[in-house]
VOGU-3710 file (C-alpha; in Angstrom, 3 decimals, decimal comma):
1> xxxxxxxxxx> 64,008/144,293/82,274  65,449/144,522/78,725  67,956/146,977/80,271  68,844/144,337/82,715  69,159/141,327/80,385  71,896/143,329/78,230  74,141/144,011/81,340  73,586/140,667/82,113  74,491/139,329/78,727  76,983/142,022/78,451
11> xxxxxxxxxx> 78,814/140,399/81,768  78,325/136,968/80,310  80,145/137,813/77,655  83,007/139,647/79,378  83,833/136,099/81,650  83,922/134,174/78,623  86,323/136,492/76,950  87,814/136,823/79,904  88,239/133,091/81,090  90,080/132,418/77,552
21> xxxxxxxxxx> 92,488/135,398/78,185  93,217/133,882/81,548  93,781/130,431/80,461  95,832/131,149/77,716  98,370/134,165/79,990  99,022/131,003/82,263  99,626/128,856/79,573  102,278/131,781/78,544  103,683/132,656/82,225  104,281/128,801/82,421
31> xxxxxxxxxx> 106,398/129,015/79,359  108,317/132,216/79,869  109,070/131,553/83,890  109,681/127,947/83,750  108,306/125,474/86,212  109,907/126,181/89,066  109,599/130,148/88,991  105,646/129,867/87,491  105,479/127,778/91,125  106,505/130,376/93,308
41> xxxxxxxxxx> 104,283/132,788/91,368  101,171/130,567/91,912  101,682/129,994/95,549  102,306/133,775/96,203  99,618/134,767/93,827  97,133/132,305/95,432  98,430/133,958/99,076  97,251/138,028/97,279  93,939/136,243/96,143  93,178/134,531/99,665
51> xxxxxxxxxx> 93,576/137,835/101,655  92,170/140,293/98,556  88,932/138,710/99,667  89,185/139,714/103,512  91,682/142,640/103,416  88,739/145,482/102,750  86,616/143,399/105,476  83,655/142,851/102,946  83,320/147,121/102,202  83,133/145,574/98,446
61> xxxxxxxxxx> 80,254/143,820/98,783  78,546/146,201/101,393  78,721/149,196/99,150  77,083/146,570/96,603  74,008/146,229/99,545  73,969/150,007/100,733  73,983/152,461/97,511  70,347/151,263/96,184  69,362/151,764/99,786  70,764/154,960/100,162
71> xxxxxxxxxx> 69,764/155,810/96,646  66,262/154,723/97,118  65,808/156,175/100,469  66,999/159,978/99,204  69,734/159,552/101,316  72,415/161,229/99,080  75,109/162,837/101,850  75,440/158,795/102,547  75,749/158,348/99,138  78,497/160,657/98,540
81> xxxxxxxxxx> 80,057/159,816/101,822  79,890/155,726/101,131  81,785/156,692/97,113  85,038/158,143/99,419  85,045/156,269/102,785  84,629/152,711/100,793  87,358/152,968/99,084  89,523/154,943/102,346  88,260/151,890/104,553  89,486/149,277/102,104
91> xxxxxxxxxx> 93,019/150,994/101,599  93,382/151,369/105,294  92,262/147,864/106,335  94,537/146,299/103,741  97,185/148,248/104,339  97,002/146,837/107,669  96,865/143,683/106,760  99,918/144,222/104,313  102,082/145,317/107,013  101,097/142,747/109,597
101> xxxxxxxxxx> 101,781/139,953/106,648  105,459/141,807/105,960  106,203/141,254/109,779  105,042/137,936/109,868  107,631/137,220/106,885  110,396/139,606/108,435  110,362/137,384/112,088  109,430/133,557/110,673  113,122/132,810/110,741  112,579/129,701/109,264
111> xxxxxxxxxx> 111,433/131,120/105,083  114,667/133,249/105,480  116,264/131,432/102,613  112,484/130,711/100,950  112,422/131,953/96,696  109,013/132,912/98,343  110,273/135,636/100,547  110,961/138,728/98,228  108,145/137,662/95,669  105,917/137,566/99,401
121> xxxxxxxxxx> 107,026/141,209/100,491  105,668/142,420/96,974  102,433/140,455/96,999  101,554/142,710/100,262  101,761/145,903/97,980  98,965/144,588/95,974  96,630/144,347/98,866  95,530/147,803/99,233  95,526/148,227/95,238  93,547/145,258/94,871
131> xxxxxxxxxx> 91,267/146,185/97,938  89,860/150,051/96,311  89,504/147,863/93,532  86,953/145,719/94,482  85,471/148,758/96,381  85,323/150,354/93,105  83,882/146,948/90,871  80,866/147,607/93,759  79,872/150,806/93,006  79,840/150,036/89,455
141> xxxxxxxxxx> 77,783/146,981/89,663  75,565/148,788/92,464  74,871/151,468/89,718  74,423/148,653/86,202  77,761/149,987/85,349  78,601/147,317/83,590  81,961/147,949/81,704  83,372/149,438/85,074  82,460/146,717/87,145  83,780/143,776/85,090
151> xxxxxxxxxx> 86,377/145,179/82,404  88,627/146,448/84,826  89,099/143,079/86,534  88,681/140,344/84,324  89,947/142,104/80,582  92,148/144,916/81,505  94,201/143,311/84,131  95,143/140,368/83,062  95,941/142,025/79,359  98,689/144,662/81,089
161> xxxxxxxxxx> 99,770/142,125/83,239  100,411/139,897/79,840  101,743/142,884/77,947  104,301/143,738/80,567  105,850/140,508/80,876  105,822/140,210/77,243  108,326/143,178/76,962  109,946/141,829/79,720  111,099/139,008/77,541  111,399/140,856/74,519
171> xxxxxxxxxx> 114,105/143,310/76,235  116,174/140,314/77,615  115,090/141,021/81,099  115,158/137,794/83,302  111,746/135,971/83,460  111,087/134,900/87,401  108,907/135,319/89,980  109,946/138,293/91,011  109,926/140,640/88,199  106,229/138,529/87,700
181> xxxxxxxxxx> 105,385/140,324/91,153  106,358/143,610/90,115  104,312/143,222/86,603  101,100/142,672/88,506  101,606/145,759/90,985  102,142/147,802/88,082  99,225/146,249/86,111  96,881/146,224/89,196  98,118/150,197/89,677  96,859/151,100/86,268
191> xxxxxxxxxx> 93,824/149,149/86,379  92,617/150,759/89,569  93,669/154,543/88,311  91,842/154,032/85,311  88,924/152,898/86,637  88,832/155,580/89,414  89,340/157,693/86,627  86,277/157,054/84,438  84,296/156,191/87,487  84,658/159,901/88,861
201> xxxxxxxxxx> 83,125/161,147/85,640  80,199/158,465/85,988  79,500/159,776/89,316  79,664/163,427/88,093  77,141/162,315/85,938  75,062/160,156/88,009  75,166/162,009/91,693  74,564/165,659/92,187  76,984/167,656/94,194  76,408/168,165/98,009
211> xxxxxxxxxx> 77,720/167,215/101,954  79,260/164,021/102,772  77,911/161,799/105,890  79,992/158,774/106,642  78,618/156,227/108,842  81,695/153,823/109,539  79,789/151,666/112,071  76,570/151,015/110,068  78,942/149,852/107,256  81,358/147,372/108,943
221> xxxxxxxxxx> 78,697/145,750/110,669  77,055/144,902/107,547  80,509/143,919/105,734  82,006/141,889/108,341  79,812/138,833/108,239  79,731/139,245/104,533  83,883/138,503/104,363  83,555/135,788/106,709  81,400/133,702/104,153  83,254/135,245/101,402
231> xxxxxxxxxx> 86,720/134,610/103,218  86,162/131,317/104,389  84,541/130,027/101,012  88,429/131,749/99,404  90,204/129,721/102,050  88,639/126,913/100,687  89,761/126,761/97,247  93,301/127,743/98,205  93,686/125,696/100,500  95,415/122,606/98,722
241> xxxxxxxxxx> 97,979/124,995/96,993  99,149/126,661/100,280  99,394/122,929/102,068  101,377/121,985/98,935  103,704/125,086/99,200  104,755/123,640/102,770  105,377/119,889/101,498  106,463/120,266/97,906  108,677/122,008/95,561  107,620/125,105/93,268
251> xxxxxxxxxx> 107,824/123,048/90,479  105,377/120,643/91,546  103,043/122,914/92,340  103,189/124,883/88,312  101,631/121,097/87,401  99,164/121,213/89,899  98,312/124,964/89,160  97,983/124,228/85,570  95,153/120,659/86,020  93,458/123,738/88,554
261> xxxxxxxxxx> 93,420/126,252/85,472  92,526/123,693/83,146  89,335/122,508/85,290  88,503/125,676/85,520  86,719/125,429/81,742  84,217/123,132/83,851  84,029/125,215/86,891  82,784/128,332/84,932  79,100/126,706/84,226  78,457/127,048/87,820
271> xxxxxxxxxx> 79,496/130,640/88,427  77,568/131,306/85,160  74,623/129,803/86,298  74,536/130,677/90,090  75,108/134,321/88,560  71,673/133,741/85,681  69,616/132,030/88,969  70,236/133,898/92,352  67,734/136,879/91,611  65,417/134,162/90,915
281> xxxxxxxxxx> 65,904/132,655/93,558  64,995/135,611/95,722  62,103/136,896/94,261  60,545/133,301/93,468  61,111/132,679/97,336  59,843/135,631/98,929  56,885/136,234/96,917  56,179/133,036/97,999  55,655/130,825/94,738  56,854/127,667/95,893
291> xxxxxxxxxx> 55,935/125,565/92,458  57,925/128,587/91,011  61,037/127,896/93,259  60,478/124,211/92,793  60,793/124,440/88,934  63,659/127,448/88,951  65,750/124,460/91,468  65,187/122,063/89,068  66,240/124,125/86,334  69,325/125,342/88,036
301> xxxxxxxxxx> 70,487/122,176/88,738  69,933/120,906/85,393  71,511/123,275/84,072  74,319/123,334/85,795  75,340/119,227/85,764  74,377/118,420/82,195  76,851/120,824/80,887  79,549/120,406/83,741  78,837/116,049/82,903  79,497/117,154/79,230
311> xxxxxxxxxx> 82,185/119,627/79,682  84,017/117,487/81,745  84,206/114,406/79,388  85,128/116,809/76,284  88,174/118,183/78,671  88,811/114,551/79,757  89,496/113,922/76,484  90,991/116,946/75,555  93,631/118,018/78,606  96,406/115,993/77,543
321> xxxxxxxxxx> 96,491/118,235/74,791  96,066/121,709/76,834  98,487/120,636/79,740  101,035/119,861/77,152  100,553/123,697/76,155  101,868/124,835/79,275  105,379/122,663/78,715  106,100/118,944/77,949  106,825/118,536/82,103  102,860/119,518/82,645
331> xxxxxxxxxx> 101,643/115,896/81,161  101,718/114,701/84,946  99,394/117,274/85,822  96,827/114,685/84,091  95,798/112,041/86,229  95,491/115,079/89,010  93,046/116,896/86,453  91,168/113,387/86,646  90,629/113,344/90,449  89,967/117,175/90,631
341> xxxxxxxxxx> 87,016/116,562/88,330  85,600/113,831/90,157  84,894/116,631/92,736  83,877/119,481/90,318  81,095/116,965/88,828  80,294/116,329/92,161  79,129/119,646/92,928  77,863/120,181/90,100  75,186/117,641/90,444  73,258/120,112/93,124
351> xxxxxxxxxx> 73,549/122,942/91,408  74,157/126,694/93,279  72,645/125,432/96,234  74,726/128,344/98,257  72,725/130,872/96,381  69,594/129,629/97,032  70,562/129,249/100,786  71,529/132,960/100,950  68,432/134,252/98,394  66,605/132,361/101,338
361> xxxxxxxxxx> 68,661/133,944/104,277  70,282/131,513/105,299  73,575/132,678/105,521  74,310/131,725/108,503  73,932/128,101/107,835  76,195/128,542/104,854  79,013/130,139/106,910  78,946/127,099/109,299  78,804/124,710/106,467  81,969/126,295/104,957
371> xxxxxxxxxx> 83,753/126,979/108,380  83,341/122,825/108,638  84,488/122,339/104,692  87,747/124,574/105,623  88,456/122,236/108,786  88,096/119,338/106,580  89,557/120,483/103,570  92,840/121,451/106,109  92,653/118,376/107,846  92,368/115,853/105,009
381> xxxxxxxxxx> 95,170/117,971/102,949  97,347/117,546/105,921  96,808/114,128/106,175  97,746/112,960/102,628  99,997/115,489/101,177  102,793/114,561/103,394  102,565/110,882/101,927  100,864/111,024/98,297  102,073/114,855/97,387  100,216/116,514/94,074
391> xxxxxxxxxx> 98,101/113,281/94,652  96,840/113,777/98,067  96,566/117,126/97,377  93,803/115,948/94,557  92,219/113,465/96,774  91,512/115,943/99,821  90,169/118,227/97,636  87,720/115,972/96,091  86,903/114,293/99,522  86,066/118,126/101,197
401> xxxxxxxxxx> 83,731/118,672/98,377  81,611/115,402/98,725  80,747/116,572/102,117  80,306/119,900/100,989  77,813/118,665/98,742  75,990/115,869/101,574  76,370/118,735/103,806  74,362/121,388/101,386  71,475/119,097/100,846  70,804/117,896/104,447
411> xxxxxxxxxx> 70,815/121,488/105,198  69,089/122,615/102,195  66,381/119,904/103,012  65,784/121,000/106,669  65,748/124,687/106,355  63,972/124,791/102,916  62,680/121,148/102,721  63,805/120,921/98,776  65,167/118,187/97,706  68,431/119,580/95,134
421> xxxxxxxxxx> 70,052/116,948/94,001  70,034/116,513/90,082  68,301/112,803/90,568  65,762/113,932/92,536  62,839/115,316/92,176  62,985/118,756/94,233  60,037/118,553/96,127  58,711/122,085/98,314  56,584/122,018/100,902  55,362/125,202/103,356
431> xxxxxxxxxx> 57,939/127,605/103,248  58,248/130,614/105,161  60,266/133,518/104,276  63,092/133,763/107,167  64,752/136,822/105,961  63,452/140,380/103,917  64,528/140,394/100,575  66,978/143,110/101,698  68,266/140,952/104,570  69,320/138,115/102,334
441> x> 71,403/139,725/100,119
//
């Protein structure tokens, strides 16, 4: 347990480093591209995050599931066979899914003309990069590695990527999307070679030498419902960016992109706690200790809205001052900040109700939840950008996730009966275990 609690605190720590890096590079790119170049980068950049999450068809989070297993069972040719055929899968599936996006650019006659076109064609080089990468951040969590499976990503990255474009302007060479595209190949290129790198000698270390079994089938079928959820939840929170990208111009979007980055200060309480609570979660539910899931809801929650509530009226007060970092121009990304948190509070107020659905196994409920949050989302962002631009934009978004949230607690109320919002008392009743504790995670 203490063991545990220092790669946990250890991966705390990395975010919040992290999430400052992050903030203050866009702050930066903004600055050094200009509006209107930063927008293209955002939209294109939003595109390689979108389709990072589906290209390796979940293998990231199925070698996650399957190493323990194997590990645990004495299973070790699978073992070996799973460290080379993830990441071969992943490359292979994205690079599919690179070349099928490259024709779909090469024959939509109408983006011929389009400053997203070249910036585009580069974006689908990152796929397979990004894809053994997120292979690779699998194994290392699957095996505690915790330097491996969250340096890489969220330190290393975005500090070449920074570096690079910093001696891009220092040598006078010209600051747009384009060469932006080309810094993050390069900086996702070393990340992933490094990593594969030290990983090798951590496997060296950690698995003895020996035949290879791969079992191809076994693994997809686990992974492909995984990127559904995973894919459709990504869709989600693009989704106003790439509806923007058809209605307004780049530079329109670098405001909206910056209130998004800015927000996300609020947004990282939730991943922080859904990442403290979901083991609890689990164990609390399938042991069976339904005061103990009653009280670890309740806490969740709490935790999660109090802060968020606070967090969002110190930013409220706050992001003129940070948008106004990014460029003078960025001021009118204000009022949209104001709507966007609206929603963020909003969800906030039930706390990681998705984990505890899929602790529970009830995945299945929160893929249909988020398959109906996508159609909304698309609809309602349809609907309004046309007229009200960065503003409908705003307003969709906030919209989707109020029925996101009215659509998590009915369902988290029928399947569980526990009541999650922060107001009310979470009240649990007879609860039967639908799933193993393998099955739901």
């Amino acid at each position: 347990m203490a063991r545990a609690s220092r790669m946990a605190f250890a991966a705390f720590v990395i975010r919040v480093v992290s999430a400052g890096i992050l903030y203050f590079s866009q702050v930066l790119f903004a600055r050094w591209l200009g509006t209107h170049e930063y927008g293209v980068f955002v939209v294109v950049w939003t595109w390689v995050t979108i389709l990072a999450v589906v290209a390796g068809l979940g293998m990231n989070m199925a070698v996650l599931r399957l190493l323990p297993e194997y590990s645990a069972q004495g299973h070790m040719d699978l073992v070996r066979g799973l460290f080379i055929g993830g990441r071969v899968s992943a490359a292979v599936t994205a690079t599919g899914f690179a070349l099928v996006g490259c024709a779909g650019i090469h024959f939509y006659g109408d983006i011929a003309s389009s400053p997203y076109v070249m910036p585009a064609y580069l974006a689908a080089i990152c796929l397979p990069i990004g894809a053994v990468t997120d292979v690779q951040d699998g194994y290392a969590r699957a095996y505690s590695w915790t330097d491996l499976a969250f340096a890489p990503t969220y330190l290393w990255r975005p500090l070449i990527l920074l570096s690079l474009l910093g001696l891009c302007l220092i040598f006078g060479l010209e600051m747009t999307a384009v060469n932006a595209m080309y810094a993050s190949i390069l900086s996702l290129l070393v990340t992933c070679l490094g990593q594969m790198a030290l990983m090798r000698q951590r496997i060296r270390e950690e698995i003895p030498a020996g035949p290879r079994r791969f079992d191809y089938p076994a693994w997809l079928k686990l992974a492909l419902p995984i990127v559904f959820v995973e894919g459709t939840f990504s869709l989600i929170t693009g989704t106003d960016i790439l509806v923007l990208s058809q209605f307004t111009p780049p530079q329109e979007i670098a405001v909206y992109y910056a209130a998004l980055k800015t927000l996300a200060l609020v947004h990282f309480v939730y991943f922080a706690i859904k990442a403290a609570f979901s083991n609890r979660f689990s164990y609390t539910f399938h042991s069976g200790d339904r005061a103990g899931l009653e009280a670890t809801v309740r806490m969740a929650t709490r935790y999660t809205f109090w802060p968020s509530l606070a967090m969002a009226a110190v930013l409220a007060l706050a992001s003129p001052f940070l948008l106004r970092l990014f460029g003078p121009e960025f001021s009118a990304g204000f009022p949209i900040l104001l709507i966007l948190m609206a929603g963020v509070v909003t969800r906030a107020a039930i706390g990681p109700v998705d984990a505890l659905l899929v602790m529970a196994g009830q995945q299945k409920v929160c893929a249909i939840i988020y398959s109906a949050v996508l159609l909304i989302n698309l609809g309602l962002n349809f609907a309004l950008v046309p007229g009200y631009g960065l503003y409908g934009a705003a307003t969709a978004t906030s919209l989707a996730i109020l029925v996101e949230v009215l659509m998590l607690i009915v369902a988290t109320r029928r399947t569980l009966d526990i009541n999650v919002f922060v107001f009310s008392r979470p009240v649990v009743r007879d609860i039967a275990p639908t799933a193993t504790p393998a099955a739901a995670e």
